[in-house]
C-alpha positions as CSV (number, residue, x, y, z in Angstrom):
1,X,105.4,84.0,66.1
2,X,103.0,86.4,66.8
3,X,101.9,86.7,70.5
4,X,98.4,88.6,71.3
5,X,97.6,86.5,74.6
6,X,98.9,85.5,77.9
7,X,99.0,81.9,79.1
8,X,99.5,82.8,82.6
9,X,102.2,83.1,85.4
10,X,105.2,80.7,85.6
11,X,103.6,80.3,89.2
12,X,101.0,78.3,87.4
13,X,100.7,74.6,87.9
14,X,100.4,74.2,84.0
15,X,104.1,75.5,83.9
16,X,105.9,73.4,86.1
17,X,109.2,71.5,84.7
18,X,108.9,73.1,81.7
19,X,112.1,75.3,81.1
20,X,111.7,78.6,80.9
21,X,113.2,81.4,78.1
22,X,113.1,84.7,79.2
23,X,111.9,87.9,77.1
24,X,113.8,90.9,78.8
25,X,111.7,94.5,78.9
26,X,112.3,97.7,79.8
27,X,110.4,99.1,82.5
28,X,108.8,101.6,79.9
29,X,107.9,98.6,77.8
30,X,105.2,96.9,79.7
31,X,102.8,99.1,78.2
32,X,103.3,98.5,74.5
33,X,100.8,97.6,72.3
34,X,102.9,96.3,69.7
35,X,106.8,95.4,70.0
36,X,109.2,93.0,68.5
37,X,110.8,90.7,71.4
38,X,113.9,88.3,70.7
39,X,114.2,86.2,74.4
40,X,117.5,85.2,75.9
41,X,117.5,82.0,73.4
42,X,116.8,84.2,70.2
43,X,113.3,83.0,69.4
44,X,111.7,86.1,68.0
45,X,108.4,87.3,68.9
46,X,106.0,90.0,67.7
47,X,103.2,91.1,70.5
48,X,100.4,92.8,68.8
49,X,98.2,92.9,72.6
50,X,94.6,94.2,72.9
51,X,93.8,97.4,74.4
52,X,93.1,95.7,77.8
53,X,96.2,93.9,78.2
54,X,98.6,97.0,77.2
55,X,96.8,99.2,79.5
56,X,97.3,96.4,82.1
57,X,100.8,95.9,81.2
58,X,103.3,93.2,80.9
59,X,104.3,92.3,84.2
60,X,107.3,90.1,85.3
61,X,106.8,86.0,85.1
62,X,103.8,86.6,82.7
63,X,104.1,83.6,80.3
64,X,104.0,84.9,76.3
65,X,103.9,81.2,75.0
66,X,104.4,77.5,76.2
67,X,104.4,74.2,74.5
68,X,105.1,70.8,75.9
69,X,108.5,71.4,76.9
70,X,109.1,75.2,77.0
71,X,107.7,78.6,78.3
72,X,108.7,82.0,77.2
73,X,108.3,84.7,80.3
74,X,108.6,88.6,80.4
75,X,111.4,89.5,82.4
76,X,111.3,93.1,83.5
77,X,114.9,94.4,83.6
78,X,116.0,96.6,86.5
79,X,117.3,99.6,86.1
80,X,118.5,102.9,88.0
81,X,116.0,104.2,90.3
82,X,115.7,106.2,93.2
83,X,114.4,105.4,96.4
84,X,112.3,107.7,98.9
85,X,110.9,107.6,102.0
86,X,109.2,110.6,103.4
87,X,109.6,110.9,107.1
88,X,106.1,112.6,107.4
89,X,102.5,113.3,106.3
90,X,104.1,116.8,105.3
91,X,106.6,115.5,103.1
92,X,104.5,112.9,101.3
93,X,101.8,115.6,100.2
94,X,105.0,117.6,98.9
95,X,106.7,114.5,97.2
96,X,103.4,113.7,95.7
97,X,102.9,117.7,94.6
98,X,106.7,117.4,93.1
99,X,106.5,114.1,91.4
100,X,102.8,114.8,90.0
101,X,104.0,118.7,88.2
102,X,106.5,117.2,86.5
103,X,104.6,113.8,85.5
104,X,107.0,111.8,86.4
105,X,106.8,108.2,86.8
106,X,106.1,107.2,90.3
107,X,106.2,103.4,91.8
108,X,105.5,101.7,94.8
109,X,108.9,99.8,96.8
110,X,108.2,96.3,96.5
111,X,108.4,96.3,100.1
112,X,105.7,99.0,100.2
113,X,107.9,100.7,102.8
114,X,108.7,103.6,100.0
115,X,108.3,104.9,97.0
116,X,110.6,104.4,93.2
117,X,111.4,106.3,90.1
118,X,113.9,106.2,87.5
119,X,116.9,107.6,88.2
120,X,117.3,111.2,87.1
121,X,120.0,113.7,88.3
122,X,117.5,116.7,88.7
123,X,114.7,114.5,90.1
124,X,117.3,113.2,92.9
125,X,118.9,116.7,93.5
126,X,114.8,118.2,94.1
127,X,114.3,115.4,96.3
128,X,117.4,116.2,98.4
129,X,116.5,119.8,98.3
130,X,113.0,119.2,99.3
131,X,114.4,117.7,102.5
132,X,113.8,113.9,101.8
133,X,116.9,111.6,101.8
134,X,116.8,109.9,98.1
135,X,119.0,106.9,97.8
136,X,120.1,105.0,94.3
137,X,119.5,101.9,93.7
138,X,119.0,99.0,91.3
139,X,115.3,97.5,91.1
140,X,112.4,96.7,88.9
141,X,109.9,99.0,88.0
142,X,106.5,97.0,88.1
143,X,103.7,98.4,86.2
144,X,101.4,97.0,88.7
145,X,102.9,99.4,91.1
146,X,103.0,102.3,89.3
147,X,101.1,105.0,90.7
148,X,101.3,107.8,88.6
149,X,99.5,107.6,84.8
150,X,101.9,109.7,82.7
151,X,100.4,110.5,79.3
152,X,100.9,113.5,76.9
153,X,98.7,116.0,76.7
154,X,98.4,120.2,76.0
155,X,97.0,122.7,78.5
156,X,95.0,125.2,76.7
157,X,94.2,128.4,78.3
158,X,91.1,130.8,77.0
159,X,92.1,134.7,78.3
């Protein structure tokens, strides 16, 4: 089954009763254009999304397909992250400068009391160095709170 729409959110009245399959992502994912998705109950599914929808991202409870008596929804798997909460103006401009050079993937905390990126070893030892107290932890990485845009691209120079 090919899959190049959204039906909506679980949370939608349309959706109610119906049991639900679940098609886990990775984090890194959400942004695919075109992917090949076995859910939890093996039903296979190709996405082949617009431009729009990959650049909005899958996000968790979106709702790939339904029928009378089923729903298949994204489930965004979490993963190792690390946690950060700069204690001061001074700290976020630094975190910011830090996380931005190195174009790292950068999310808002659910509980918008912080910030979240994957884990990596060097990222959480330069956090610790730069004075902020990084903590590990388990959680999903919502594209819809993703504030950095990492993308591939060359710097050219003219000398």
């Amino acid at each position: 089954m090919i899959i190049e729409t959204l039906k909506g959110r679980l949370s939608d009245a349309a959706f109610a009763g119906l049991a639900v399959d679940y098609a886990d992502i990775a984090w890194h994912d959400a942004h695919r254009k075109i992917a090949r998705l076995t859910t939890r109950n093996g039903l296979e599914l190709g996405l082949r999304l617009s431009e729009e929808l990959s650049h909005r991202g899958l996000r968790q409870d979106d709702v790939l397909y339904a029928d009378d008596a089923a729903a298949v929804a994204v489930n965004i798997v979490p993963c190792a992250c690390i946690a950060v909460c700069p204690a001061s103006r001074e700290g976020l401009v630094k975190l910011c400068y830090e996380i931005g050079n190195r174009h790292a993937p950068f999310f808002y905390d659910e509980s918008g009391a912080g910030f979240l990126l994957p884990y990596d070893a060097p990222m959480f030892a330069l956090l610790e160095k730069l004075g902020h107290v990084p903590r590990p932890l388990t959680a999903r990485l919502m594209p819809e709170k993703r504030i950095s845009n990492t993308h591939a691209h060359t710097h050219t120079h003219t000398h």
